[in-house]
mmCIF file of the N, C-alpha and C atoms, coordinates in Angstrom:
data_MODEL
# 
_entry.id   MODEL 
# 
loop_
_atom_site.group_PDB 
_atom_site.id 
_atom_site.type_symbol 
_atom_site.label_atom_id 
_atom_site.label_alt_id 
_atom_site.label_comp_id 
_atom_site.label_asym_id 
_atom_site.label_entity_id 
_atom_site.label_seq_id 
_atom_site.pdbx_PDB_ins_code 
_atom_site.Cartn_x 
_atom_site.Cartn_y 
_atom_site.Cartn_z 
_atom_site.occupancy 
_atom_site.B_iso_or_equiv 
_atom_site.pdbx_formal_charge 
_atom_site.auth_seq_id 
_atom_site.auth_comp_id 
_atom_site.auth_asym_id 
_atom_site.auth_atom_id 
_atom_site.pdbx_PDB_model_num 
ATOM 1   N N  . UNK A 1 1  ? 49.946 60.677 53.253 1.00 0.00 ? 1  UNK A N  1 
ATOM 2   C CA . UNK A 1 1  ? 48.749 61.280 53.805 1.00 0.00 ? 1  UNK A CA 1 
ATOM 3   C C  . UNK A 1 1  ? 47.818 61.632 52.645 1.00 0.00 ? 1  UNK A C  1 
ATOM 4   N N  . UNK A 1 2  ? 46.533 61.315 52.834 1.00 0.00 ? 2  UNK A N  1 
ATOM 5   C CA . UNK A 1 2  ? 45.513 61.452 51.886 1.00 0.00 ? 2  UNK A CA 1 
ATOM 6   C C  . UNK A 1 2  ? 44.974 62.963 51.902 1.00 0.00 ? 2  UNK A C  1 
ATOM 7   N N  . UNK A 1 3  ? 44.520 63.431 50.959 1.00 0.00 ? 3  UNK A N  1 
ATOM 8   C CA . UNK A 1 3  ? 44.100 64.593 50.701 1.00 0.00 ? 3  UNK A CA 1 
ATOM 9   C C  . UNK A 1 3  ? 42.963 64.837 51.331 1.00 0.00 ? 3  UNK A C  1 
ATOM 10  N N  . UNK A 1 4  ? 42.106 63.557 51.777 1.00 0.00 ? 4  UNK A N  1 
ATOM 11  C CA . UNK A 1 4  ? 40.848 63.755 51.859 1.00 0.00 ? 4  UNK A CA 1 
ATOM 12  C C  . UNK A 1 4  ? 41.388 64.131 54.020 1.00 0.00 ? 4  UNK A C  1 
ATOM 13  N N  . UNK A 1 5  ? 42.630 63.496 54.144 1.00 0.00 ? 5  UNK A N  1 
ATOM 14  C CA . UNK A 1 5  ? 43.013 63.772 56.132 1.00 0.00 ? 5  UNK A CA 1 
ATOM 15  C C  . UNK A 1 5  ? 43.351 65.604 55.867 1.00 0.00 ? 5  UNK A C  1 
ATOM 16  N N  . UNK A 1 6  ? 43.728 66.052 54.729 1.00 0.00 ? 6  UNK A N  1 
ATOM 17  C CA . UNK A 1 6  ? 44.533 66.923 54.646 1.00 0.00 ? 6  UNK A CA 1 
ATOM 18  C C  . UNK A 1 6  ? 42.937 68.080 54.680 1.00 0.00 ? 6  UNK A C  1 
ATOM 19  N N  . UNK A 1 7  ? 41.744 68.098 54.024 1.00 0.00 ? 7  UNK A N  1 
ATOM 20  C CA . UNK A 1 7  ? 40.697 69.119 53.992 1.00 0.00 ? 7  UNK A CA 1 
ATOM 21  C C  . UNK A 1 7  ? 39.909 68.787 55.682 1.00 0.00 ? 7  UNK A C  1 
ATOM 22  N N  . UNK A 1 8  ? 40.050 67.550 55.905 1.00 0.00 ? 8  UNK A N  1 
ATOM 23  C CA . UNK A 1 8  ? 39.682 67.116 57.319 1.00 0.00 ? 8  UNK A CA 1 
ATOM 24  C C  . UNK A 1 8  ? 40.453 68.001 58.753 1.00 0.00 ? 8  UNK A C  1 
ATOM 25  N N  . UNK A 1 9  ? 41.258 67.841 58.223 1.00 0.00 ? 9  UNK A N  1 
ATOM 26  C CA . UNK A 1 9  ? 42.526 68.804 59.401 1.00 0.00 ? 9  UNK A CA 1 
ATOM 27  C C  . UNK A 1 9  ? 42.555 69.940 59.455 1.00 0.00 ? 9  UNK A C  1 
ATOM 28  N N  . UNK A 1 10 ? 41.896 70.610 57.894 1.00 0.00 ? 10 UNK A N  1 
ATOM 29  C CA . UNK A 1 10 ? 41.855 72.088 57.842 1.00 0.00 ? 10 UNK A CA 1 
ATOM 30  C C  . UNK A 1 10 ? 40.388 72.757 58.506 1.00 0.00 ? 10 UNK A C  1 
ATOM 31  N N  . UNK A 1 11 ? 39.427 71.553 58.184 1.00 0.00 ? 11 UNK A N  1 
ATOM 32  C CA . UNK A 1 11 ? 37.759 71.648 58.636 1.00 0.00 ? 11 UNK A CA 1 
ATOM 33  C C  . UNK A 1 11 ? 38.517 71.747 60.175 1.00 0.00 ? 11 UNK A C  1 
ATOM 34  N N  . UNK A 1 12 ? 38.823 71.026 60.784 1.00 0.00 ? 12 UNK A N  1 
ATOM 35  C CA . UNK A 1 12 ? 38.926 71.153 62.455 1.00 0.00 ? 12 UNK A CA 1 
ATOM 36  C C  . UNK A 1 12 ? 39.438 72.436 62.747 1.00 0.00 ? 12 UNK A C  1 
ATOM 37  N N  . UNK A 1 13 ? 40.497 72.894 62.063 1.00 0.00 ? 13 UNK A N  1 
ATOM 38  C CA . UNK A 1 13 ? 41.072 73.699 62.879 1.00 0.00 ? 13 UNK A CA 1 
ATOM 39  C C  . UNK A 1 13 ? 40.407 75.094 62.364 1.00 0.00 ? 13 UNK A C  1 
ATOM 40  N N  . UNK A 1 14 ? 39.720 75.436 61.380 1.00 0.00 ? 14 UNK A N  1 
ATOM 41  C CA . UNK A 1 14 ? 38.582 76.691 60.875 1.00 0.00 ? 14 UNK A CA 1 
ATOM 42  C C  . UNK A 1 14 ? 37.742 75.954 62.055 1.00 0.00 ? 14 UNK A C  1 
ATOM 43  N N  . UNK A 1 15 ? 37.049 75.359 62.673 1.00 0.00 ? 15 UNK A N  1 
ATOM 44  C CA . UNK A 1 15 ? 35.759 75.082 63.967 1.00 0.00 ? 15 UNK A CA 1 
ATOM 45  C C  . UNK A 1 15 ? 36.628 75.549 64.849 1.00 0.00 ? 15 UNK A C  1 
ATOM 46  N N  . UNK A 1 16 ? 38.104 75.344 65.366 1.00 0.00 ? 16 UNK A N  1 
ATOM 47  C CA . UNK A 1 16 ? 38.620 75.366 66.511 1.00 0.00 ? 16 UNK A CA 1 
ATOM 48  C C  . UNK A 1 16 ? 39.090 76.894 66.578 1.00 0.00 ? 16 UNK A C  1 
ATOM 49  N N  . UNK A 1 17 ? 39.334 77.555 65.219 1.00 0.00 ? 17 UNK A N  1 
ATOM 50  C CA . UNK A 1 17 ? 39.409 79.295 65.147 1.00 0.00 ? 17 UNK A CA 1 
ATOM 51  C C  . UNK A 1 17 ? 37.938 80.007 65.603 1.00 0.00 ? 17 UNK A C  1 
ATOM 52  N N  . UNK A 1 18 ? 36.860 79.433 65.326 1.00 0.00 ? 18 UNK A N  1 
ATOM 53  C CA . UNK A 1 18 ? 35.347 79.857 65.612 1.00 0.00 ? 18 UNK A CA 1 
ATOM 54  C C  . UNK A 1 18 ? 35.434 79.829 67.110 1.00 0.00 ? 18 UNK A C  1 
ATOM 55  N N  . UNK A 1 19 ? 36.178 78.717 67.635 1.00 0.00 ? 19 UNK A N  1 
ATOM 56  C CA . UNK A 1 19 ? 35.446 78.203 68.929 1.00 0.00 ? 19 UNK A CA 1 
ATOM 57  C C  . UNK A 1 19 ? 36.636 79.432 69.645 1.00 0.00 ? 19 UNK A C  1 
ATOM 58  N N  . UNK A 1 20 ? 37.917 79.997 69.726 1.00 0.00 ? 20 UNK A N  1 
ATOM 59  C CA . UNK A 1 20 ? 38.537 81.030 69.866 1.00 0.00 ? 20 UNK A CA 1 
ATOM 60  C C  . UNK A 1 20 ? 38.175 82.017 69.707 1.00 0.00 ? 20 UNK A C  1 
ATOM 61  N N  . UNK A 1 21 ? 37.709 82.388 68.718 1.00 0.00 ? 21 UNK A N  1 
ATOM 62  C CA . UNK A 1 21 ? 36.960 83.678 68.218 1.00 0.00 ? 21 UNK A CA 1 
ATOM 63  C C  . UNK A 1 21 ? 35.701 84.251 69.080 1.00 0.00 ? 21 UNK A C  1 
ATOM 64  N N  . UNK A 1 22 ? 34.813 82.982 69.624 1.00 0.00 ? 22 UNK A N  1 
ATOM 65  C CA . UNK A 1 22 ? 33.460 83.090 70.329 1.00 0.00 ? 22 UNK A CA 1 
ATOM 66  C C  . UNK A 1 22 ? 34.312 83.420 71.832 1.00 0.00 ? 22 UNK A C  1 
ATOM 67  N N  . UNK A 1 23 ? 34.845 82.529 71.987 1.00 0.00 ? 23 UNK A N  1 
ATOM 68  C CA . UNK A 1 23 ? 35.849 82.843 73.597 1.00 0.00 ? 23 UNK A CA 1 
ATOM 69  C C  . UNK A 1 23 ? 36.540 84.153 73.817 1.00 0.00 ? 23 UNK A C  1 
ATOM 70  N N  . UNK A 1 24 ? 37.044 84.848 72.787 1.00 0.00 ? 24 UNK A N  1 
ATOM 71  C CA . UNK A 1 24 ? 37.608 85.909 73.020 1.00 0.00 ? 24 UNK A CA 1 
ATOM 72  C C  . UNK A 1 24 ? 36.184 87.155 72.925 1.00 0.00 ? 24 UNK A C  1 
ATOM 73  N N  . UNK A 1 25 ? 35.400 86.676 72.630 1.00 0.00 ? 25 UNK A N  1 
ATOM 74  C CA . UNK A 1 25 ? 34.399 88.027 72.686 1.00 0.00 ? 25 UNK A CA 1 
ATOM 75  C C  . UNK A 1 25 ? 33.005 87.307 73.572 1.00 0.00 ? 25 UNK A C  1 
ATOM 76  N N  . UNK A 1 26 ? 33.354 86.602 74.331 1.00 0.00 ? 26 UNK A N  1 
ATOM 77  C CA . UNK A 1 26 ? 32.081 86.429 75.079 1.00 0.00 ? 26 UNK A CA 1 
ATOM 78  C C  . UNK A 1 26 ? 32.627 85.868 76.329 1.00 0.00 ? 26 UNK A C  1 
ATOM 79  N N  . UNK A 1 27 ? 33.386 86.712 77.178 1.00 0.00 ? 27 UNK A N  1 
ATOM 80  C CA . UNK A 1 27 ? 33.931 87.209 78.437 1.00 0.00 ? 27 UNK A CA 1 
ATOM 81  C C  . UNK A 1 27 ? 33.291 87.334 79.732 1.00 0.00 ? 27 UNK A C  1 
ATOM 82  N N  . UNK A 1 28 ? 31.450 87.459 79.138 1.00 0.00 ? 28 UNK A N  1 
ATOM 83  C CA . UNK A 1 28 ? 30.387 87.668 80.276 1.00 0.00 ? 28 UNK A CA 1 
ATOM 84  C C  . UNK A 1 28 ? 30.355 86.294 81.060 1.00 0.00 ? 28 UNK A C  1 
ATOM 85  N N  . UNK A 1 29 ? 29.429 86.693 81.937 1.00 0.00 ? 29 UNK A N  1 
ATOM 86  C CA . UNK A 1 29 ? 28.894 85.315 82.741 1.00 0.00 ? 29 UNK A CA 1 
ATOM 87  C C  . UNK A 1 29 ? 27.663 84.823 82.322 1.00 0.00 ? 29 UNK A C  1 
ATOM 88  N N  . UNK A 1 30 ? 27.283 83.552 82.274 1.00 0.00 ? 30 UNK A N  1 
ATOM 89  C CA . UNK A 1 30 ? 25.585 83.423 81.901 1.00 0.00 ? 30 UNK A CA 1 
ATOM 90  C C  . UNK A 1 30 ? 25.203 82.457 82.594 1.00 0.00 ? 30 UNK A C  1 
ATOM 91  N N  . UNK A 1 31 ? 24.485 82.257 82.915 1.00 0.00 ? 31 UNK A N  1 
ATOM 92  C CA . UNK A 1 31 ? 23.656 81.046 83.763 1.00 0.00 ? 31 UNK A CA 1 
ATOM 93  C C  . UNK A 1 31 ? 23.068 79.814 82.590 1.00 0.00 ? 31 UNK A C  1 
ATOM 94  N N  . UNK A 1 32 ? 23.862 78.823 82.672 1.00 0.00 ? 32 UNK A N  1 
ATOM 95  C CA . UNK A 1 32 ? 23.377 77.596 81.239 1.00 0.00 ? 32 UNK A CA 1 
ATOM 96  C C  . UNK A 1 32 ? 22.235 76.591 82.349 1.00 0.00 ? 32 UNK A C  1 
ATOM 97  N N  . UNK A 1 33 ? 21.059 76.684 81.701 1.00 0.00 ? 33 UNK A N  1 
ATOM 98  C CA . UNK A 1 33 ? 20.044 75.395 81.822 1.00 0.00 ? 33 UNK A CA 1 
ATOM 99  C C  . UNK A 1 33 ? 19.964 74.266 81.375 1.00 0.00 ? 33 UNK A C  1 
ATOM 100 N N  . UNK A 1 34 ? 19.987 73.375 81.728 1.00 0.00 ? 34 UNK A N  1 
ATOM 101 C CA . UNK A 1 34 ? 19.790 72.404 80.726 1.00 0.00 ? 34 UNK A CA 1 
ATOM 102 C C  . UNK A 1 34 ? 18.951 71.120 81.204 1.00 0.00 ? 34 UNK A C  1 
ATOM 103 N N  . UNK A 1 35 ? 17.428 71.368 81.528 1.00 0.00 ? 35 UNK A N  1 
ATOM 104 C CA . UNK A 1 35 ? 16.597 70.784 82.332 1.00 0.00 ? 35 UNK A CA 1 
ATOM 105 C C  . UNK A 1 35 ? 16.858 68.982 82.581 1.00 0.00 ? 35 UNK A C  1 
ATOM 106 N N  . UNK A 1 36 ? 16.794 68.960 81.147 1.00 0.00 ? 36 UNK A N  1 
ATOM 107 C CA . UNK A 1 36 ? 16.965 67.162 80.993 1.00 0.00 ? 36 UNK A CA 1 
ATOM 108 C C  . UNK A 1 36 ? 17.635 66.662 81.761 1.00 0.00 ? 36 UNK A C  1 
ATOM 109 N N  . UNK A 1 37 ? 18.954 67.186 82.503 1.00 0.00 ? 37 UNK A N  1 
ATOM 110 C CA . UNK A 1 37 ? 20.254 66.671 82.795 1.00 0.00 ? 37 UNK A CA 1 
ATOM 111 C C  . UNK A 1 37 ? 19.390 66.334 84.229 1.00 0.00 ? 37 UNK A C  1 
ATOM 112 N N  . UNK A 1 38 ? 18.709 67.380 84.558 1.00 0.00 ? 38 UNK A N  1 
ATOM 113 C CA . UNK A 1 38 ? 17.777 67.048 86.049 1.00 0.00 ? 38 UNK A CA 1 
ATOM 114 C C  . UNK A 1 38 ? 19.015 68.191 86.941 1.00 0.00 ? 38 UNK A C  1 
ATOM 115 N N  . UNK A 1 39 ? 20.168 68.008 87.167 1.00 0.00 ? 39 UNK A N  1 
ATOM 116 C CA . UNK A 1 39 ? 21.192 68.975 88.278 1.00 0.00 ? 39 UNK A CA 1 
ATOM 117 C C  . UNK A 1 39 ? 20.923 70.302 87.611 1.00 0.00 ? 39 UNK A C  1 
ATOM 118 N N  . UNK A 1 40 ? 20.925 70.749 86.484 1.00 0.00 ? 40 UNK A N  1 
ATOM 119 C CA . UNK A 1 40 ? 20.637 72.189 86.276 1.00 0.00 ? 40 UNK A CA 1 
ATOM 120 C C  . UNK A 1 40 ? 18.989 73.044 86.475 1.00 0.00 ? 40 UNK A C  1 
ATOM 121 N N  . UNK A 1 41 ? 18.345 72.288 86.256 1.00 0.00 ? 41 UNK A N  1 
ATOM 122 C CA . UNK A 1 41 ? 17.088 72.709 86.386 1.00 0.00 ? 41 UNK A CA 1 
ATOM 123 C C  . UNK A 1 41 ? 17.139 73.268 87.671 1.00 0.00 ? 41 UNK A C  1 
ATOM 124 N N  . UNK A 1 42 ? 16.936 73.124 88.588 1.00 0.00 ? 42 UNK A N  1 
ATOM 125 C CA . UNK A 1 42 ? 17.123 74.125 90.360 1.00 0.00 ? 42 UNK A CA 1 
ATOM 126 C C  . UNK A 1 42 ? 18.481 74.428 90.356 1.00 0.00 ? 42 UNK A C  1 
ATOM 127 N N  . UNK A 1 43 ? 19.872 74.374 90.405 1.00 0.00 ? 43 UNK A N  1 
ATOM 128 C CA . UNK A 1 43 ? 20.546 75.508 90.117 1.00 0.00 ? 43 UNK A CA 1 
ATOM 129 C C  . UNK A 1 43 ? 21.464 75.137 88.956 1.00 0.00 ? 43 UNK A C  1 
ATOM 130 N N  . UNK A 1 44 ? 21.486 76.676 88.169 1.00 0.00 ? 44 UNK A N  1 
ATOM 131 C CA . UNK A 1 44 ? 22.088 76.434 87.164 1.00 0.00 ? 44 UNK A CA 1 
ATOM 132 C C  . UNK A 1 44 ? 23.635 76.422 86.908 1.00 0.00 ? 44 UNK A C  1 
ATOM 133 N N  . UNK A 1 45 ? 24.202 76.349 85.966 1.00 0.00 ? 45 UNK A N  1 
ATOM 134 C CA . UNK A 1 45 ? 26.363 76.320 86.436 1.00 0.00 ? 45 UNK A CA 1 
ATOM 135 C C  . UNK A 1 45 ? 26.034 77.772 85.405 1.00 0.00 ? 45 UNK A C  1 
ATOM 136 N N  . UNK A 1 46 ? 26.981 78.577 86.681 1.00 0.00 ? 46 UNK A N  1 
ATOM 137 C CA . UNK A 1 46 ? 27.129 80.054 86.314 1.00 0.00 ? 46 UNK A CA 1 
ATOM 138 C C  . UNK A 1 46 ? 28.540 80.416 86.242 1.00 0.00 ? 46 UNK A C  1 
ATOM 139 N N  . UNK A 1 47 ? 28.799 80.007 84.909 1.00 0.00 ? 47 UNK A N  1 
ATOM 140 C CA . UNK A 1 47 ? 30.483 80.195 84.232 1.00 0.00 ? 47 UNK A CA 1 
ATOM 141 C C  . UNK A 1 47 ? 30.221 81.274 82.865 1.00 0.00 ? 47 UNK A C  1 
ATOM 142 N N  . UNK A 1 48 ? 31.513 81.400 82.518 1.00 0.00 ? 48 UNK A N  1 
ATOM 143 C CA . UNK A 1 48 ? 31.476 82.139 81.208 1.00 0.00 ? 48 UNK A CA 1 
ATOM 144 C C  . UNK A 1 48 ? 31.308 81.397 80.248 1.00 0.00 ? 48 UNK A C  1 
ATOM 145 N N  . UNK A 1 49 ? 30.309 82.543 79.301 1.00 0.00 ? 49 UNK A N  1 
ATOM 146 C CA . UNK A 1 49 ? 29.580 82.082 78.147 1.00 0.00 ? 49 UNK A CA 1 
ATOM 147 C C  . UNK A 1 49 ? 30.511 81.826 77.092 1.00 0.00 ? 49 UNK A C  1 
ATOM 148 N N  . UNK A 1 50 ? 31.943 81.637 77.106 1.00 0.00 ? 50 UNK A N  1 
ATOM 149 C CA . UNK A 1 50 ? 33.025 81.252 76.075 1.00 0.00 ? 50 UNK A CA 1 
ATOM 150 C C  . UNK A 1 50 ? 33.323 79.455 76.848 1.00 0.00 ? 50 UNK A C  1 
ATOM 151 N N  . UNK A 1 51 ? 33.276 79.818 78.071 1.00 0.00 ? 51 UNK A N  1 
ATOM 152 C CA . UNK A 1 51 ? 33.715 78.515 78.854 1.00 0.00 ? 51 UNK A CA 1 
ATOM 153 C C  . UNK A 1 51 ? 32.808 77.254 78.485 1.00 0.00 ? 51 UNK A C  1 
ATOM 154 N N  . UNK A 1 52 ? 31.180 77.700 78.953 1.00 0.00 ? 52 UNK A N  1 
ATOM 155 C CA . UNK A 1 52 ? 30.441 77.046 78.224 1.00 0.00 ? 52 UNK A CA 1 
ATOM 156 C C  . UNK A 1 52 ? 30.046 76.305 76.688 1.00 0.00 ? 52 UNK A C  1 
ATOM 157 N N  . UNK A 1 53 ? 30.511 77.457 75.796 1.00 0.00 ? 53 UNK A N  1 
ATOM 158 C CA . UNK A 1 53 ? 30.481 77.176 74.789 1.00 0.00 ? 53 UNK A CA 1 
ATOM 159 C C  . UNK A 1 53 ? 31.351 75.819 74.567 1.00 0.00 ? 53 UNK A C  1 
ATOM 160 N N  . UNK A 1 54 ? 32.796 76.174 74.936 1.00 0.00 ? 54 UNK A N  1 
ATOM 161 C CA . UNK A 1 54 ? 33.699 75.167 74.563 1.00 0.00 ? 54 UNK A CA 1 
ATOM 162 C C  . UNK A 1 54 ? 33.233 74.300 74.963 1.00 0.00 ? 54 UNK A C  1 
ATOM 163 N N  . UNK A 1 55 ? 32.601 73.396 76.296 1.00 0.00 ? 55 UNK A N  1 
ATOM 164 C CA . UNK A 1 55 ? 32.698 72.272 77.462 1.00 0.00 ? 55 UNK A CA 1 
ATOM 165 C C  . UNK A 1 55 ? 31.679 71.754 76.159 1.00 0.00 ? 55 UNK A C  1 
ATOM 166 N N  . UNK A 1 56 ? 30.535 72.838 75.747 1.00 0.00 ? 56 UNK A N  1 
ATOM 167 C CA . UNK A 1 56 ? 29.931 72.114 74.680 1.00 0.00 ? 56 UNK A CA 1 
ATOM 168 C C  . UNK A 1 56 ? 30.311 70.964 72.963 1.00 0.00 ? 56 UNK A C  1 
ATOM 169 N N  . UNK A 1 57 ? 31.476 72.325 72.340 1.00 0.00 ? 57 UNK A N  1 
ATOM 170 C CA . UNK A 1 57 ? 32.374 71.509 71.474 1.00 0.00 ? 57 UNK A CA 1 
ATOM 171 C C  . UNK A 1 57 ? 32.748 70.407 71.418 1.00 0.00 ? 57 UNK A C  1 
ATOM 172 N N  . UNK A 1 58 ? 33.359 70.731 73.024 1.00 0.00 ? 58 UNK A N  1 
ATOM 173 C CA . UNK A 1 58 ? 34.300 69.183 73.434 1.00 0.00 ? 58 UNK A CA 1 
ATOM 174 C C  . UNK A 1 58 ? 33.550 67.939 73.409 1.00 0.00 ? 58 UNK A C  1 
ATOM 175 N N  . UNK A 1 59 ? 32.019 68.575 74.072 1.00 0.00 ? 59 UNK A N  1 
ATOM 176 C CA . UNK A 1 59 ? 30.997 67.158 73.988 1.00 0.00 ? 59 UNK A CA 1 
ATOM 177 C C  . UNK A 1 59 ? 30.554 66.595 72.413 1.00 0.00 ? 59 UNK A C  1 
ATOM 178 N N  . UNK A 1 60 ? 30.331 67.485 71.661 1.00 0.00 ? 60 UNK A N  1 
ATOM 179 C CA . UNK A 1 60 ? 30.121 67.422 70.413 1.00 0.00 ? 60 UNK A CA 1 
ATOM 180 C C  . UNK A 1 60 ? 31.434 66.481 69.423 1.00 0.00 ? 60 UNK A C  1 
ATOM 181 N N  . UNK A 1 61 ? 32.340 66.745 69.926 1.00 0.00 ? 61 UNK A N  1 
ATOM 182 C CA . UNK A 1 61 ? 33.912 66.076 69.543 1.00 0.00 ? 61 UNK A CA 1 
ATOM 183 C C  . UNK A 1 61 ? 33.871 65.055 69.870 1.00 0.00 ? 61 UNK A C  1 
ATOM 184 N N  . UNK A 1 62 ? 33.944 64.752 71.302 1.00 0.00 ? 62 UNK A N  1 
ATOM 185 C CA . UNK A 1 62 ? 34.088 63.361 71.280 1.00 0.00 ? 62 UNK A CA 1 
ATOM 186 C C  . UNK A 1 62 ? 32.742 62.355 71.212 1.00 0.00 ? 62 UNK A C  1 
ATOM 187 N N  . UNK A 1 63 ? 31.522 63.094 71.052 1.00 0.00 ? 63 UNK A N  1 
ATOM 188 C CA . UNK A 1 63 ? 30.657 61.776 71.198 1.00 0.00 ? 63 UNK A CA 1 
ATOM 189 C C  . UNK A 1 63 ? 30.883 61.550 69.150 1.00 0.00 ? 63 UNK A C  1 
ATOM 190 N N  . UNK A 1 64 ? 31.187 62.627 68.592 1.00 0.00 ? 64 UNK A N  1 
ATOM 191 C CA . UNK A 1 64 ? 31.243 62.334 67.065 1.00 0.00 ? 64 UNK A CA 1 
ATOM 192 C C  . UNK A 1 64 ? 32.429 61.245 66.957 1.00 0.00 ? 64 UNK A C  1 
ATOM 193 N N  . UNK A 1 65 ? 33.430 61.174 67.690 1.00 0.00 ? 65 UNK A N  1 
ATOM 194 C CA . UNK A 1 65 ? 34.857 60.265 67.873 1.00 0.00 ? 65 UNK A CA 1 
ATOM 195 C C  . UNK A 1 65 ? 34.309 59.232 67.952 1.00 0.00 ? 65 UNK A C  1 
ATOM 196 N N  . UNK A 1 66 ? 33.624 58.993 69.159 1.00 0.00 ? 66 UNK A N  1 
ATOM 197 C CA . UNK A 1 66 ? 33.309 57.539 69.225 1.00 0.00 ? 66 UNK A CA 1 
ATOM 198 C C  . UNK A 1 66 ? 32.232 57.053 68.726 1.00 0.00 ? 66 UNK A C  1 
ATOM 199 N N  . UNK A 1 67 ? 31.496 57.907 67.663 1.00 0.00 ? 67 UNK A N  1 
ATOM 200 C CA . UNK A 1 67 ? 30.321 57.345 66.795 1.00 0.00 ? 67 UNK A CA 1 
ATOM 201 C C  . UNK A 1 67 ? 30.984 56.742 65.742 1.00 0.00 ? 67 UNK A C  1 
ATOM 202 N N  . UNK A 1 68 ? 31.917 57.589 65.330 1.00 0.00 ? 68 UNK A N  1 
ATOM 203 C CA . UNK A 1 68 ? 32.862 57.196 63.363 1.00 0.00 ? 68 UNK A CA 1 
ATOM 204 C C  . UNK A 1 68 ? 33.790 56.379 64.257 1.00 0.00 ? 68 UNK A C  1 
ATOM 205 N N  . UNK A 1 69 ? 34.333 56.517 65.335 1.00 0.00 ? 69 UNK A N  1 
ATOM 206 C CA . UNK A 1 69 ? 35.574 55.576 65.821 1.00 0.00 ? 69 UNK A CA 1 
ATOM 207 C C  . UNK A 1 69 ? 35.224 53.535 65.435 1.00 0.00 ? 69 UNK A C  1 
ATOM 208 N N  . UNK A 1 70 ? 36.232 52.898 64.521 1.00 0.00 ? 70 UNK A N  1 
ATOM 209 C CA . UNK A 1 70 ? 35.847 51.612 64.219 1.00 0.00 ? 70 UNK A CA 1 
ATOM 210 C C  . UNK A 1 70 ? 34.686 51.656 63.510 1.00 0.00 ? 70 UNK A C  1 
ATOM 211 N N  . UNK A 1 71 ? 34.248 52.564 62.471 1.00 0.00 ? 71 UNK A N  1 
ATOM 212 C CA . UNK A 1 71 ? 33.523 52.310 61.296 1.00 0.00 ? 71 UNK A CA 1 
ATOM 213 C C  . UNK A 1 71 ? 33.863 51.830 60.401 1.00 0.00 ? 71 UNK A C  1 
ATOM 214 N N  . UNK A 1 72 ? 34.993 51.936 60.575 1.00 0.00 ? 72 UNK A N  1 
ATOM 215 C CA . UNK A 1 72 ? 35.914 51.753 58.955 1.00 0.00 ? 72 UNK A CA 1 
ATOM 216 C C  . UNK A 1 72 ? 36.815 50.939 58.762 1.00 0.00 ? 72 UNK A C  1 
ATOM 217 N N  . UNK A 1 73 ? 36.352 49.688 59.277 1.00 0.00 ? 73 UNK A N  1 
ATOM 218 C CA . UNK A 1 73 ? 37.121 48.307 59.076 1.00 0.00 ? 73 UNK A CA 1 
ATOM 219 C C  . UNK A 1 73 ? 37.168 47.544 57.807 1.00 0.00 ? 73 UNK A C  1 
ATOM 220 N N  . UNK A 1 74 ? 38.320 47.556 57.328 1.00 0.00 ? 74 UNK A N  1 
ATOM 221 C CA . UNK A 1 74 ? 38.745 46.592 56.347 1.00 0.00 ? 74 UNK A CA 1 
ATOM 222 C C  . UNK A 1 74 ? 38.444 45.442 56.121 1.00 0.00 ? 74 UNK A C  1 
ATOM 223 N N  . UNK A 1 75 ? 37.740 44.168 55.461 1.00 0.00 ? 75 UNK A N  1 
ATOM 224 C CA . UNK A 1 75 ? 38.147 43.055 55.817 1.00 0.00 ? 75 UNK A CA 1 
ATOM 225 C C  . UNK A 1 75 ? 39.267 42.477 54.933 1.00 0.00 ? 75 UNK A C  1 
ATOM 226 N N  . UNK A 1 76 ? 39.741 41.636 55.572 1.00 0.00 ? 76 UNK A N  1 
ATOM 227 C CA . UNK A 1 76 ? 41.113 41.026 54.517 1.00 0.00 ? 76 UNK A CA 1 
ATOM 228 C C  . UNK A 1 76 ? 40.211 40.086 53.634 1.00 0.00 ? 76 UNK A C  1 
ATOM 229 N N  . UNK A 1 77 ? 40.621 40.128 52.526 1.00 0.00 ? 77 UNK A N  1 
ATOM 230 C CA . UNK A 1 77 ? 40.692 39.430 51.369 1.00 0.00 ? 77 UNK A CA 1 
ATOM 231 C C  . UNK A 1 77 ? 41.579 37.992 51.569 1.00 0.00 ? 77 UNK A C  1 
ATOM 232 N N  . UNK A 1 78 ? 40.788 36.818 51.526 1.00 0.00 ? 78 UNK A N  1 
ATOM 233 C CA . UNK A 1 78 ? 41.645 35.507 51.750 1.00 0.00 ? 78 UNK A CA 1 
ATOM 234 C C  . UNK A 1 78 ? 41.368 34.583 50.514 1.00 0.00 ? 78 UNK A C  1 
# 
């Protein structure tokens, strides 16, 4: 294992202590907008503001997955 998977693994899991940290102290309810989408603009999704946060992360995670996902192809040497 490379050093460079090893500061990578530690970066995730310091974001994934933040994203715990925000969840355990933001317990309220909030009403999230998000006009563009077009379904929130007339009614909004009224969950907790930790719940939200995360559903956000998660989007942030995987669209970054499948941006770097198959960047980094080798070619063989013949």
């Amino acid at each position: 294992m490379s050093f460079a998977a090893v500061i990578k693994s530690v970066f995730f899991l310091l974001i994934l202590f933040v994203v715990l940290y925000v969840g355990m102290n933001n317990v309220h309810a909030i009403d999230f907008f998000f006009p563009i989408a077009g379904t929130t603009a007339k009614t909004p999704i009224h969950a907790s503001a930790a719940l939200i946060f995360f559903g956000m992360f998660v989007v942030g995670v995987l669209a970054g997955t499948l941006l770097t996902a198959g960047g980094s192809k080798k070619k063989s040497k013949e």
